[in-house]
N, C-alpha and C positions, 0 to 999 in steps of 0.2 A: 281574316282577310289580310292578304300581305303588303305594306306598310309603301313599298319598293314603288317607286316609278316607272314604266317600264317603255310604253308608247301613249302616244295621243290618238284623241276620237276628237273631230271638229263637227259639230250638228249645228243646222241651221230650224230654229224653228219660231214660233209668232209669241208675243208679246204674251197673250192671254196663254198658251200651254206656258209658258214660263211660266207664269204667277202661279196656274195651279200646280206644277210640278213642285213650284217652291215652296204653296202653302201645305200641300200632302207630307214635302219634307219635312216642315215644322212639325206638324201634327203629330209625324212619327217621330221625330225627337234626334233626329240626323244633326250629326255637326254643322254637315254643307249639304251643300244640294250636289255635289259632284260626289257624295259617299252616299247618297241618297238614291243617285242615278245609279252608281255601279252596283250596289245592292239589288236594285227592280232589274236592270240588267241579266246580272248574274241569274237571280230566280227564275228570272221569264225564260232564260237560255238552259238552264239545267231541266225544268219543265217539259219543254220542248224535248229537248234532247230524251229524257226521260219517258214521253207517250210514242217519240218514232222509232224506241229503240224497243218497244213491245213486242214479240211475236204476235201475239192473239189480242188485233184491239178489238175487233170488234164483233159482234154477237157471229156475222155471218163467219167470220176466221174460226170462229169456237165449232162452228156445226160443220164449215167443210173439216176440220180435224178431226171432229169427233168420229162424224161419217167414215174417215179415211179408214179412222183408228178398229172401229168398230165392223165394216165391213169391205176389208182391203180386196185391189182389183186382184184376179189373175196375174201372174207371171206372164209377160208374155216372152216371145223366142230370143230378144237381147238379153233381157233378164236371166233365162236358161243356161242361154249359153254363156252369160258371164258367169253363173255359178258351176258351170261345166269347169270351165279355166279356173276359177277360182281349187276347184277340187283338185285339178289335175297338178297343180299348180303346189298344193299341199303335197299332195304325195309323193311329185319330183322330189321336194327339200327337205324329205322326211319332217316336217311340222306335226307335232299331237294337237289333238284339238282341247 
């Protein structure tokens, strides 16, 4: 964790979540309660970030994939015709495949 100062966070909160936040800090063995906070912080933030950055969270995402995967629709005539251009498209610029 880097040492450096950088900005402020001003939180307004009640007497009683103070006390507990400060006695969890002890418990945990935090120098302050302000390294204490940015620690829970920090994890709660990376977590998060960490389960929305998922593709496949959940059972139903796994089975429309699977299903996709397993039995894909038709082409239809956009799709056709983009692999028309795509071809024709090769063979103007002399590309091998």
């Amino acid at each position: 964790m880097s040492n450096s100062i950088n900005d402020r966070i001003d939180v307004r909160i009640s007497k009683e979540q103070k006390e507990l936040i400060k006695y969890a800090s002890d418990l945990s063995g935090f120098k302050s309660l302000s390294e204490f906070i940015i620690f829970c912080a920090n994890k709660e933030a990376n977590s998060i970030i960490n389960e929305k950055n998922q593709i496949l969270r959940s059972i139903e995402d796994k089975k429309v994939f699977l299903e996709a995967i397993l039995n894909p629709a038709s082409p239809n005539d956009s799709l056709k015709k983009a692999q028309l251009n795509y071809k024709k498209f090769i063979e103007a610029n002399g590309i091998e495949n």
